[in-house]
C-alpha positions as CSV (number, residue, x, y, z in Angstrom):
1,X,130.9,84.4,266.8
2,X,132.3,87.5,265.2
3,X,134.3,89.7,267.3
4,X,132.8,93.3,266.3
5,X,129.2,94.0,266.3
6,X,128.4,94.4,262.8
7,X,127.8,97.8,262.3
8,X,131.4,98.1,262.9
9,X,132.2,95.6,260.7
10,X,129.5,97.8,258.2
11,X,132.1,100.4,258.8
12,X,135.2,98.8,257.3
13,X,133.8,97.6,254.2
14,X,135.3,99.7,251.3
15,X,133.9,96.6,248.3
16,X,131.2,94.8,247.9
17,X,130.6,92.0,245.9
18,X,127.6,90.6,244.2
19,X,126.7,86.9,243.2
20,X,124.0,87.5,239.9
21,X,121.4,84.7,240.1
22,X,119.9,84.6,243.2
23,X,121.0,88.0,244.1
24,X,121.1,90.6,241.5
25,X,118.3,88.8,239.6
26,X,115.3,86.3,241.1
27,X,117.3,83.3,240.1
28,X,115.3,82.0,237.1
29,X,117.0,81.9,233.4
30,X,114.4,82.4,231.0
31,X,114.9,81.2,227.5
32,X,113.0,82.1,224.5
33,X,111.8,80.0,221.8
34,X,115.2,81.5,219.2
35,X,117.5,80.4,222.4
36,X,117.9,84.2,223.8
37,X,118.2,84.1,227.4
38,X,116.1,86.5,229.7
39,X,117.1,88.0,233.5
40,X,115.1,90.8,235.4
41,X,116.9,92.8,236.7
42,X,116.1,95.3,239.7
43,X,115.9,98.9,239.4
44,X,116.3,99.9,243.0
45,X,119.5,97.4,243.0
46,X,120.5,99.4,240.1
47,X,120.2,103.1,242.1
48,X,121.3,101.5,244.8
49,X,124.3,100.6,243.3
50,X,125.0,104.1,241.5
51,X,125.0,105.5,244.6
52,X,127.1,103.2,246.3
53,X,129.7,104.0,243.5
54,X,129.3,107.5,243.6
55,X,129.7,107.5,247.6
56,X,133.2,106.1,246.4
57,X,132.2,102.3,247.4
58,X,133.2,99.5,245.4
59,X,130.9,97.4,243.5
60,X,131.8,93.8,242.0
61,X,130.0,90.7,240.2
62,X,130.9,87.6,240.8
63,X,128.8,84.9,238.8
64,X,129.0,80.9,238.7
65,X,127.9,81.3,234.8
66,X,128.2,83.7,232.0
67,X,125.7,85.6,230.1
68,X,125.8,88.6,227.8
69,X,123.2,89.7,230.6
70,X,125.4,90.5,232.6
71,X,127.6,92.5,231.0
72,X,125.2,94.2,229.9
73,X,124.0,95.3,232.8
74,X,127.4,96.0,234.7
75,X,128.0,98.4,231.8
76,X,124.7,100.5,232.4
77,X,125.6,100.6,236.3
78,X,129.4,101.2,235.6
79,X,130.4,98.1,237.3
80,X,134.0,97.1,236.3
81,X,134.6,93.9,237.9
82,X,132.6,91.2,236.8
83,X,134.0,88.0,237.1
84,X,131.5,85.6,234.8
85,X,132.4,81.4,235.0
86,X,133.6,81.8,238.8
87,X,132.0,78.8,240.6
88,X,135.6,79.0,243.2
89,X,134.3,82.8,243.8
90,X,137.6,82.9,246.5
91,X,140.0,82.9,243.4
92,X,138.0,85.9,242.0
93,X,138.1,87.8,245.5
94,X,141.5,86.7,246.0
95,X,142.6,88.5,242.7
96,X,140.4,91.6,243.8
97,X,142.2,92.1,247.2
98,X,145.3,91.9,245.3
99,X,143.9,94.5,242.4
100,X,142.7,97.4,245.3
101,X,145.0,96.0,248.0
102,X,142.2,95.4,250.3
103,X,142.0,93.5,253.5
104,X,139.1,90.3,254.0
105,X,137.4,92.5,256.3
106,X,137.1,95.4,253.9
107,X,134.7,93.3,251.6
108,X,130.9,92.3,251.9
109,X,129.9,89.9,249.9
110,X,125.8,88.5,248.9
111,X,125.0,85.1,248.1
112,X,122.2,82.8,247.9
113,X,124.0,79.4,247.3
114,X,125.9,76.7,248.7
115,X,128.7,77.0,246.2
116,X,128.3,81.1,247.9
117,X,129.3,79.6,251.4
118,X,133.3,79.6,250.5
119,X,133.3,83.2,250.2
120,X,130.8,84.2,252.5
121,X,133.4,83.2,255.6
122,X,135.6,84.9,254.2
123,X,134.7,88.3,253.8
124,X,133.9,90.8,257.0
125,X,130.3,91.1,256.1
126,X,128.3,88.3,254.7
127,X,124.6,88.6,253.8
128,X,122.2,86.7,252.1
129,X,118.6,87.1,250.2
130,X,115.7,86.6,252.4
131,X,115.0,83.5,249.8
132,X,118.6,82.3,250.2
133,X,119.1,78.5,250.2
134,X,118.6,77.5,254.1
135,X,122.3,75.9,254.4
136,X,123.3,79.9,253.3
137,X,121.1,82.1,255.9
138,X,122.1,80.0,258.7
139,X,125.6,80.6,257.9
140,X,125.7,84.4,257.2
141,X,125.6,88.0,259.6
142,X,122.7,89.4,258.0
143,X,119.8,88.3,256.1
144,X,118.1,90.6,253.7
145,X,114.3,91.2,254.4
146,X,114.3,91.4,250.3
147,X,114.2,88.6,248.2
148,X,117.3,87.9,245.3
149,X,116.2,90.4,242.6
150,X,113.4,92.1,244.4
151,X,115.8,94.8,246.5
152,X,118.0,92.7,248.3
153,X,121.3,94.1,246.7
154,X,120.0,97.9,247.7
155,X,119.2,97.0,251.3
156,X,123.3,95.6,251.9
157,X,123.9,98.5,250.5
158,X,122.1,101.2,252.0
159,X,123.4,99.6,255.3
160,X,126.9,99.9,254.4
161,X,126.5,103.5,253.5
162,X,124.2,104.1,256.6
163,X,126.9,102.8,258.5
164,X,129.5,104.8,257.1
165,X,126.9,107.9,257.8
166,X,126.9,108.4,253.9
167,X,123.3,108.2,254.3
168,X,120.6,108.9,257.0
């Protein structure tokens, strides 16, 4: 059991970081029929995230595989850490601590898989998708009432900024 209730804990967190299928999107990779490759995307994520960066918090992606989709998207939402091809997501947090000299606690972090799990007991705020794998909701502070690509991103957010009292 956590220490800190975790609105404190809500408090604290100055990044937070973003698995992409499963989280960001629903978790199905289309292809088409010429081999492009297909992800929906979220808009109220996507405000939710803009507003999270221009409250001043942090925003990173951390993805087991790599698509020009991603990219992409981190572009339109000014995103500048995306770490694509991470399946060990600690080395990619590791290197972000070290880039904004930020403490564990200081982080939240979304994921949806067991490969997630790592990284989610690690970080001071841990929260899943409402359609999260089970091994992954029964391991993590807060589970999203949103599913992975329906919202789930936004809702994290919003309570981090609520938190903060950056929003009512």
């Amino acid at each position: 059991m956590r220490k800190s209730s975790l609105r404190a804990r809500l408090k604290n967190v100055r990044m937070v970081l973003l698995d992409v299928d499963g989280v960001l999107t629903d978790g199905r990779i289309v292809y088409g029929d010429d081999g492009s490759e297909y992800k929906a995307f979220d808009a109220h994520d996507g405000y939710g995230i803009e507003r999270a960066l221009n409250y001043g918090l942090r925003i990173g992606m951390i993805s087991g595989r790599i698509s020009p989709l991603v990219e992409r998207r981190a572009k339109e939402l000014r995103i500048v850490d995306v770490y694509q091809n991470f399946m060990d997501k600690v080395s990619a947090f590791e290197e972000l601590k070290r880039k904004y000299n930020l403490r564990d606690e200081e982080f939240a972090y979304v994921g949806d898989d067991a490969f997630d799990l790592p990284l989610l007991k690690k970080v001071g705020v841990s929260a899943a998708p409402a359609n999260a794998a089970d091994e992954v909701t029964g391991n993590v502070d807060f589970v999203t009432k949103a599913k992975g690509g329906r919202g789930a991103a936004r809702e994290v957010i919003d309570m981090v900024l609520k938190a903060q009292k950056k929003l009512d």
